[in-house]
N, C-alpha and C positions, 0 to 999 in steps of 0.2 A: 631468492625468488625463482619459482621452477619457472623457465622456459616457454611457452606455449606451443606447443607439436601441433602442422597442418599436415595431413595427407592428402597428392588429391591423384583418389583413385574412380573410380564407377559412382562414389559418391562423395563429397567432403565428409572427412572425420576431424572433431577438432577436440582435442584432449583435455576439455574443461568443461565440467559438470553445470549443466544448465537449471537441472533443478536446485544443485547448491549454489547459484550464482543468485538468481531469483530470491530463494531463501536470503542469502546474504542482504541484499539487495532491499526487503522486504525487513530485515533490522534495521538498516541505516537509515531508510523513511521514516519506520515510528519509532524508535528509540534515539536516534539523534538529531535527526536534521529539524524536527520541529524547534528541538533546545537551541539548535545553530541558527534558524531566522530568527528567533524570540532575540536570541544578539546581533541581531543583522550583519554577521561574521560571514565572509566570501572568502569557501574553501578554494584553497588554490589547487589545480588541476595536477599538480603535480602530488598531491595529496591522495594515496590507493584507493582512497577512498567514493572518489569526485568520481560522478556518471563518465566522465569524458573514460575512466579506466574498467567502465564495463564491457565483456566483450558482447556480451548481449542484451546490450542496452537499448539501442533501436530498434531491432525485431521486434523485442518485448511492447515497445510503445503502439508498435503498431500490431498489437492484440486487440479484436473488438470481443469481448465476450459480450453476445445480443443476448440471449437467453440461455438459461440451465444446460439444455444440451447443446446451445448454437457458440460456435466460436468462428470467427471468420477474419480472415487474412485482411490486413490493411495494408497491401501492397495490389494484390490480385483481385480481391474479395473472397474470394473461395470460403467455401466453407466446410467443417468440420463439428462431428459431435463431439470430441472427447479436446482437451488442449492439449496432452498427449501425441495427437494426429496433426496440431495445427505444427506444435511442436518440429515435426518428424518434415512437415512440412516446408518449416524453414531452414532446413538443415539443407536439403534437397535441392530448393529452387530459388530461393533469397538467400544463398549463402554470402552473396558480395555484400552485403547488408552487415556483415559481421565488421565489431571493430577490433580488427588486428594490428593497426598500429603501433598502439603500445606494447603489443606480445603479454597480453596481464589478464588473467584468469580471476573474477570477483571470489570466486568459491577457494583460492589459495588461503582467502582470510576468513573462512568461515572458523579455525580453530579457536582464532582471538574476537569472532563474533557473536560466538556460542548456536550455531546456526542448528547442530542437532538439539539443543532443548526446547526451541520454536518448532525442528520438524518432526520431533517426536510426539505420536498424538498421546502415549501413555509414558510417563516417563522410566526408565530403563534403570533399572541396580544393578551398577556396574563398579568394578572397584576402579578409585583410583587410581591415574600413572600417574607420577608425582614429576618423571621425567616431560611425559607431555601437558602435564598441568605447567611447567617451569617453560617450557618454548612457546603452547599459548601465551603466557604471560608476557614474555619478552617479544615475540609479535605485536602484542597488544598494546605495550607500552613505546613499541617502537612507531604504532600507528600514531599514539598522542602526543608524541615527538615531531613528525615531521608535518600531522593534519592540524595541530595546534600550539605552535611552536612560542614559548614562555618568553623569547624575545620579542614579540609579536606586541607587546602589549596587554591590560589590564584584559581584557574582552578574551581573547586567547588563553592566558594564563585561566579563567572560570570555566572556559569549556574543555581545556587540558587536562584538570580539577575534575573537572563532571565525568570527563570518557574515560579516567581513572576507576573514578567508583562506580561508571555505569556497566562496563565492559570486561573491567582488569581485576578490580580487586577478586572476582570469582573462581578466580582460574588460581586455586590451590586444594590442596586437598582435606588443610584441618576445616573443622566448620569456621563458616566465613559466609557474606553475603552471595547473596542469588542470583542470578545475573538478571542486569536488569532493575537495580534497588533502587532509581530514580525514576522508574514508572514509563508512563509510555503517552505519547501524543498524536494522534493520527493527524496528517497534514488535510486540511480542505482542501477539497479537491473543488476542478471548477466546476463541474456537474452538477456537486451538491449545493452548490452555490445558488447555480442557475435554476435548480429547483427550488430551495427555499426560497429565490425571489418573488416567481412564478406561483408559487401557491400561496404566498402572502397579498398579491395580486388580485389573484382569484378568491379568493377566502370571502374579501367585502362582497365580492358579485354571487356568490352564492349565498351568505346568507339574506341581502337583497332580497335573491329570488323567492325564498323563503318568507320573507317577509309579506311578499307580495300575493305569493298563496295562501298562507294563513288569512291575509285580508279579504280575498277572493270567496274565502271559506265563511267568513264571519258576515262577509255583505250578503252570499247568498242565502244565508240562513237567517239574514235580517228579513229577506226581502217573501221567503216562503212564510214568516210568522204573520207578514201583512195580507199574504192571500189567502190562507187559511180558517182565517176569520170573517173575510167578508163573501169567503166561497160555501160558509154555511150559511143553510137554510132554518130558518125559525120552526117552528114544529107551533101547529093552531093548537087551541084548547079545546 
């Protein structure tokens, strides 16, 4: 496991790649952790895996993206158009935020997370290393060894199974699966939660209201049929 390097000069430099962490970070949400609650499995912190061993895992929470160009610090509020700048931001002035504890950089495991086939927007023809396809590999399987260890019990041994084929079997060079052959689950978030509540809520009171104008519409145009007729005048012979 490399090391993690702090310098602290005019500004903190911290030698572990924040958009590959994120990245990383951003596999292990929807490609595993949904399969891990579906087991109600409680990864142990000692697991490379577990938030506790992201170094930039609390900055990151405290990202508000308000709108398209608005990003705004959730320590200060500040804000920022690009996340790039909120980024550069928290390097700068919320460095104590960082967790250096453990010394463990999330983006060490992107090779066994396959992190460049999520952050490539066009995928790349590149040949083969059969050397670094064989040390992703043994990363990978070193990860489902100690995040889901076959002693563990039945529940363990299915998600040891799963992070095999979801993660490991990829990382070789004959054809072989894809990474990622069990698919993908995006965790509910509470927001979306709190909106679908809130408009299933709302939903009856607006059509309601709708209702009540339609009737508004049909009473008034009862009521101009009955003056229309006795507001004409007979014509003599």
């Amino acid at each position: 496991m490399r090391t993690l390097k702090l310098e602290h000069e005019d500004a903190h430099i911290v030698h572990c790649s924040r958009e590959r962490s994120r990245s990383a970070w951003k596999i292990i949400e929807e490609y595993l952790m949904p399969f891990v609650e579906k087991e109600r499995y409680k990864v142990s912190s000692g697991c490379r895996l577990h938030s506790d061993n992201d170094l930039f895992r609390d900055q990151e929470q405290h990202k508000l993206h308000v709108d398209i160009n608005e990003w705004r610090c959730g320590y200060c509020r500040k804000s920022f158009y690009e996340e790039k700048y909120l980024d550069k931001h928290f390097d700068n002035r919320h460095f104590d935020f960082l967790n250096v504890s453990h010394g463990r950089c999330l983006a060490d495991l992107c090779g066994a997370l396959h992190c460049d086939f999520v952050m490539d927007s066009a995928p790349r023809k590149t040949k083969c290393n059969p050397a670094a396809a064989a040390r992703n590999k043994h990363l990978c399987e070193s990860l489902a060894d100690s995040c889901f260890p076959v002693s563990n019990g039945p529940v363990s041994v299915r998600l040891h199974e799963f992070f095999l084929r979801q993660f490991c079997d990829a990382h070789t060079c004959a054809r072989g699966p894809k990474p990622f052959s069990k698919g993908r689950k995006k965790r509910t978030s509470i927001l979306y939660i709190s909106i679908s509540i809130l408009t299933l809520m709302l939903l009856p009171l607006f059509y309601f209201f709708i209702y009540l104008y339609q009737r508004g519409i049909k009473r008034g145009s009862q009521e101009l049929k009955r003056i229309l007729p006795s507001g004409r005048k007979k014509k003599p012979f």
